[in-house]
C-alpha positions as MATLAB code, in Angstrom:
seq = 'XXXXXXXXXXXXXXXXXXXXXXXXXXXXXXXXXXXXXXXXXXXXXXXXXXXXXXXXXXXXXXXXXXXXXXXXXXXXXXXXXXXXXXXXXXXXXXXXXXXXXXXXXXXXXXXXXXXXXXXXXXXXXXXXXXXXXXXXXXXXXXXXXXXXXXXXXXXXXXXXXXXXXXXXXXXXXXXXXXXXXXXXXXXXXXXXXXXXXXXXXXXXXXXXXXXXXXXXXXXXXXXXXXXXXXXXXXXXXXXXXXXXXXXXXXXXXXXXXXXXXXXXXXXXXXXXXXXXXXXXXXXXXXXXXX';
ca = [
      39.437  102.965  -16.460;
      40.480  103.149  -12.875;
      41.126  106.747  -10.987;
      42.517  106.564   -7.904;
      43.815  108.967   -4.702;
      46.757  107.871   -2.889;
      50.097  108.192   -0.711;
      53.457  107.227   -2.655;
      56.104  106.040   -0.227;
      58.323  109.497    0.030;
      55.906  111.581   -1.504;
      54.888  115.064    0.301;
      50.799  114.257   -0.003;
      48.093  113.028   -1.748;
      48.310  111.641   -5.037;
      45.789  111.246   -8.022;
      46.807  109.071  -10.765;
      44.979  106.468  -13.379;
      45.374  102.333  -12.743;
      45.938  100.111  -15.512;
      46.792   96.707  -14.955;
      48.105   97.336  -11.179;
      50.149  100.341  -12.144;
      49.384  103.863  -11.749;
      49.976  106.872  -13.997;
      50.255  109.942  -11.710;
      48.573  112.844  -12.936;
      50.477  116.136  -12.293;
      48.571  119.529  -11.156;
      45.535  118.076   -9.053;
      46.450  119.611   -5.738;
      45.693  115.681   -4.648;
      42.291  116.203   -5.504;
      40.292  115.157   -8.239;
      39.835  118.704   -9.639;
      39.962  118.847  -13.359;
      40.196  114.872  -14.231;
      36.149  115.839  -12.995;
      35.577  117.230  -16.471;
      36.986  114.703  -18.962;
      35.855  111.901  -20.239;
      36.979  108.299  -21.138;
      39.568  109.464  -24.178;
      40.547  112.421  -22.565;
      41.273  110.293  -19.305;
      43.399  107.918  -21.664;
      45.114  110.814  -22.598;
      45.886  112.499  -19.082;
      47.097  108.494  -18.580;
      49.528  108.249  -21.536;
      51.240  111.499  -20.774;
      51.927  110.735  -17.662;
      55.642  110.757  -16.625;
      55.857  109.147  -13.383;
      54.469  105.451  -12.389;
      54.150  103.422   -9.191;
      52.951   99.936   -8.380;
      49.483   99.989   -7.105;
      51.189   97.556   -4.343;
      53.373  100.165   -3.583;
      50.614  102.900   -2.393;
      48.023  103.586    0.096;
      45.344  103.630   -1.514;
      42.874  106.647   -0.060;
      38.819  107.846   -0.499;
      39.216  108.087   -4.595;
      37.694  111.727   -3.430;
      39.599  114.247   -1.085;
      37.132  117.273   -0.819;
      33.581  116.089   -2.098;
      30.872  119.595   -1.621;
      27.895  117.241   -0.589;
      27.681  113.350    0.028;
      23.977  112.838   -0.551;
      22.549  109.367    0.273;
      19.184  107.545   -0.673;
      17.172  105.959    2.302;
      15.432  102.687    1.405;
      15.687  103.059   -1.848;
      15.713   99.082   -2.829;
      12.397   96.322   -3.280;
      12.455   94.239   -0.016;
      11.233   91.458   -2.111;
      11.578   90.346   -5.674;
       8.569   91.892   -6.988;
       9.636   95.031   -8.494;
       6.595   98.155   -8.716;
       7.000  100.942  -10.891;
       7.424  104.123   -8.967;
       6.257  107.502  -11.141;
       8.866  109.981   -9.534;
       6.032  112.528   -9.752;
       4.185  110.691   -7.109;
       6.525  108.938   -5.220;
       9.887  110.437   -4.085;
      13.382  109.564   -3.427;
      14.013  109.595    0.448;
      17.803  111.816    0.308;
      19.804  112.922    3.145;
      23.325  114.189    3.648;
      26.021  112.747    5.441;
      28.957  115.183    6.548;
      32.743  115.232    5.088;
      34.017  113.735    8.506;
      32.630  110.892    7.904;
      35.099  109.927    4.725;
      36.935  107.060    5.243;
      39.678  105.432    2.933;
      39.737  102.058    1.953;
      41.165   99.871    4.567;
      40.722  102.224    6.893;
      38.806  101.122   10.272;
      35.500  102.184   10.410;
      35.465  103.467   14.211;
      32.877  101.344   16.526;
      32.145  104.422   18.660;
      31.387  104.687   22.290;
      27.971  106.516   22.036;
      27.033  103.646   19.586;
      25.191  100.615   20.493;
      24.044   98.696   17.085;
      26.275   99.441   14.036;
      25.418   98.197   10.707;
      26.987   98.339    6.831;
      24.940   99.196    3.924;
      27.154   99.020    0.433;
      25.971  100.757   -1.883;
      26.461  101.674   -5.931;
      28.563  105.093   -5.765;
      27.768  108.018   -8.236;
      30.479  110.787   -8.292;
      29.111  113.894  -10.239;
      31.198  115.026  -12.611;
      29.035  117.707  -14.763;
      27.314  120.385  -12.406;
      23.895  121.188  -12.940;
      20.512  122.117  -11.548;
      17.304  120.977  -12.506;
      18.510  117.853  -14.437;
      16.251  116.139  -16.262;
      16.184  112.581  -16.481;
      16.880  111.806  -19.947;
      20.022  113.938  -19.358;
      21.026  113.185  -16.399;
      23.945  110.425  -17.115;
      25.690  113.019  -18.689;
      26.897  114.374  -15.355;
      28.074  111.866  -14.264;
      31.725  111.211  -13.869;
      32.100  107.657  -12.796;
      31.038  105.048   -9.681;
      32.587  103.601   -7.044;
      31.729  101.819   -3.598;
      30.022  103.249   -0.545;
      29.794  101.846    3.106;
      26.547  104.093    4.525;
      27.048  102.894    7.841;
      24.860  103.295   10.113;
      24.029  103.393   13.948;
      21.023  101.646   14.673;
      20.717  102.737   18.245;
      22.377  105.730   19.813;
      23.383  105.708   23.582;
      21.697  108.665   24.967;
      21.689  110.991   28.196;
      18.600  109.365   30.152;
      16.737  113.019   30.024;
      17.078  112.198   25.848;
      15.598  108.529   25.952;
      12.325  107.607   24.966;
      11.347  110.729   23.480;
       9.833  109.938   20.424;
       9.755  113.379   19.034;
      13.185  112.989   18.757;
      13.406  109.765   16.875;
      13.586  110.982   13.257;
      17.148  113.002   13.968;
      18.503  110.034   15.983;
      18.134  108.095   13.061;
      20.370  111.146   10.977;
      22.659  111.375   14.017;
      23.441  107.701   13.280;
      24.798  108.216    9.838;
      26.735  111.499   10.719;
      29.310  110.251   13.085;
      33.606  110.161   11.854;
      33.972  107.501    9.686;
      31.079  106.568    8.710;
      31.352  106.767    5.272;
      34.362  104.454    3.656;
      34.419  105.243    0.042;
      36.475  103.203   -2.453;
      38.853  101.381   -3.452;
      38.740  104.019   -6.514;
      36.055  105.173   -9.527;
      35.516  103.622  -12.721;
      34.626  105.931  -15.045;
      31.335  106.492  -15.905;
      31.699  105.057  -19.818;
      34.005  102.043  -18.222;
      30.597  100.553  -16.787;
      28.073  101.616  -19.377;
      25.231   99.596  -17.580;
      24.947  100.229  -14.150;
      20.863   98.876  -14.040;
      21.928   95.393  -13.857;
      25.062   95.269  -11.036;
      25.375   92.475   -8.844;
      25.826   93.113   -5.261;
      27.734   91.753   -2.504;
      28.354   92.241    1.239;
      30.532   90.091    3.125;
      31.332   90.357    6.617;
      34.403   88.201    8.475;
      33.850   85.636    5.631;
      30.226   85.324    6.109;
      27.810   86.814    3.166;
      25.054   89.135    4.467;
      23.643   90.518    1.540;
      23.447   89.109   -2.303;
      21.549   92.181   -4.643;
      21.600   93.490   -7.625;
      21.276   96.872   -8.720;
      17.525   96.267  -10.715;
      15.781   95.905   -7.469;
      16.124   99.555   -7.106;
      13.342  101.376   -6.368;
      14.394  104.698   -7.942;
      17.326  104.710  -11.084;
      20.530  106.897  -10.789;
      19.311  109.103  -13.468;
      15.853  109.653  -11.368;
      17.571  110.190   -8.337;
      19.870  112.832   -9.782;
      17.146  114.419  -11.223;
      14.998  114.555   -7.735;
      18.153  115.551   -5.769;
      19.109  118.750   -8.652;
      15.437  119.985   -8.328;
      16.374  121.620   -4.890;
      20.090  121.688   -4.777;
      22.714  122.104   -7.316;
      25.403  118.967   -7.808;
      28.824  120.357   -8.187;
      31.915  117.992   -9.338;
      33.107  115.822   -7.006;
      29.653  115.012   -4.972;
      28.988  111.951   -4.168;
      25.782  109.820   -3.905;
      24.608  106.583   -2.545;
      22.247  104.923   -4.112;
      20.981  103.204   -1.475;
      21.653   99.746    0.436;
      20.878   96.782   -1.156;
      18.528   94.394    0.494;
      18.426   90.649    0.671;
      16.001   88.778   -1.051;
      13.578   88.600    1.529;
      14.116   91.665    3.370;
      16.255   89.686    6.284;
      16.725   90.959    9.788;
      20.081   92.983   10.291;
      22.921   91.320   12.010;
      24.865   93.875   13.458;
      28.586   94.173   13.629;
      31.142   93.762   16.093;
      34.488   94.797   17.078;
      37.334   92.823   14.806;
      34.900   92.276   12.058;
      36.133   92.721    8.570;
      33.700   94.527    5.941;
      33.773   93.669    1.926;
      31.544   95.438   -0.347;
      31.723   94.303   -3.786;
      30.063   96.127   -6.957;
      30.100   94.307   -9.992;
      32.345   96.392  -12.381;
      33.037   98.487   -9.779;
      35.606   96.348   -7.133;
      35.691   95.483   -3.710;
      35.775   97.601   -1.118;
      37.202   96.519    2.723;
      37.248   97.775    5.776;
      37.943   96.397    9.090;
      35.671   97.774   12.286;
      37.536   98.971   15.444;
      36.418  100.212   18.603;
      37.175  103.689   19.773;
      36.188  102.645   23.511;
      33.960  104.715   25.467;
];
C-alpha cells in the first residue's frame, strides 16, 4: 500500500491520501500531514482507504515529500561493504556512524535539487528510507520493526567540497563540520515519490538498488551489503534520542561493487533512485547561480 502527500488542482493545500492502482483515496482530517495514518497499520490503512469519499488520478496531482513536518531526519554515514565480502559487525563493538540533516533540506519529488553557489562537487547517495511510525526509546533490536511505519526513497546529497572564505581554507581542524555543512544545505534531501507501508515490503534485507543519472547507471546495490540492519540502526539511534512518528532515516548510500570513484553531478542532470519495492524516485539538478 502506497501513502502519499500531494496538491489537487483547486485544492486549498496539502493533501494525504492512499494510491491504488494510480488513483488516490484522500484521507480527511490530516492537517496535510501524515499525523494519525502514523499509527495504523496495513488493515487499518485499507480501511482509512475504503472509506474514503473523494478520489483523484495520481496523474492529476503533484505529488510532494510523502512527509510534511518530520521531528528529526537522521542519516547513516558509510554504512554499506565497499566490496562484496560482507563482515559481521557486533553493534556492541562497532557503531553506526548517524548524523542529522535539517527540515530545509526536504525536497519533493521532481523537485530540483538546487546546485548551490557555495558548492563546488555535488553528489547523490539513494538510499532505503525508514519512516518511524511507533515512538520509542531504547529499542531493542528484536523489537525494533515494530516501529516502523513504512519506507520510501532518500537522495542524501551531498557537497563534496565547500567554497570557502580564504581565512576558512585549509584548516584542517575544521574539516569534520565541512563535511556536515555539506549535507545541511536547502534541498538537499528529496524524499519520495511516497511510503510503502512497512507490512507492504515485508523483506527489506534483500532490496535491489539503483541510481541512474541522465540515463547513465552509477550505482547497482542491494540492500544485504549493509553494514548495519534497519532494526540495529534504530536500536543504536533510540539509545540516545527518542524517535517520534514521522522521523525519517537513511540507511545509508549504497556503494558499487568495487567501491568506484564518485562522478559528480552537473547542472541539467536528471537523478533516479530506484528501491526495489519501494519506486523510483527523480529529481532534476538546477543551479541557483552564485
Amino acid at each position: 500500500m502506497r501513502i502519499v502527500r500531494y496538491l489537487a488542482s483547486g485544492g486549498r493545500g496539502p493533501a494525504v491520501g492512499i494510491l491504488e492502482d494510480e488513483r488516490i483515496a484522500e484521507i480527511p482530517a490530516t492537517g496535510g500531514d501524515l499525523g494519525p495514518l502514523l499509527l495504523l497499520d496495513h488493515s487499518g490503512l485499507e480501511q482509512a482507504a475504503a472509506a474514503a469519499i473523494v478520489h483523484h488520478d495520481c496523474s492529476d496531482v503533484q505529488l510532494l515529500a510523502p512527509v510534511g513536518q518530520p521531528g528529526k531526519i537522521l542519516a547513516l554515514a558509510a554504512n554499506y561493504h565497499p566490496t562484496d565480502a560482507r563482515v559481521p559487525v557486533d553493534l556492541d563493538v562497532d557503531t553506526p556512524k548517524v548524523f542529522i540533516k535539517p527540515r530545509t533540506a526536504l525536497l519533493g519529488p521532481g523537485d530540483p535539487i538546487p546546485y548551490h553557489g557555495v558548492v563546488s562537487q555535488l553528489i547523490e547517495e539513494i538510499e532505503l528510507g525508514v519512516v518511524i511510525g511507533r515512538p520509542g526509546k531504547d529499542i531493542p533490536v528484536e523489537r525494533a520493526m515494530e516501529h516502523i511505519f513504512g519506507y520510501t526513497v532518500i537522495n542524501d546529497v551531498s557537497a563534496r567540497e565547500l567554497r570557502f572564505p580564504p581565512e576558512r581554507a585549509g584548516q584542517e581542524r575544521y574539516e569534520f563540520f565541512d563535511w556536515l555543512n555539506g549535507k545541511w544545505l536547502d534541498g538537499f534531501c528529496p524524499v519520495g515519490p511516497w511510503i510503502v507501508d512497512r507490512d507492504g515490503l515485508p523483506d527489506i534485507g534483500n532490496l535491489d538498488l539503483q541510481t541512474v543519472v541522465s540515463g547513465e547507471v552509477r550505482i547497482s546495490s542491494n540492500t544485504s551489503r549493509m553494514i548495519f540492519n534497519v532494526p540495529q540502526m534504530i536500536a543504536y539511534i533510540s539509545r540516545y534520542c527518542t524517535l517520534e512518528p514521522g522521523d525519517l532515516i537513511a540507511s545509508g548510500v549504497a556503494l558499487g561493487p568495487d567501491g568506484a570513484d564518485e562522478t559528480f553531478l552537473r547542472d541539467g542532470d536528471v537523478v533516479e533512485g530506484t528501491v526495489e519495492g519501494v519506486g523510483t524516485l527523480r529529481n532534476p539538478v538546477q543551479s541557483t547561480g552564485a
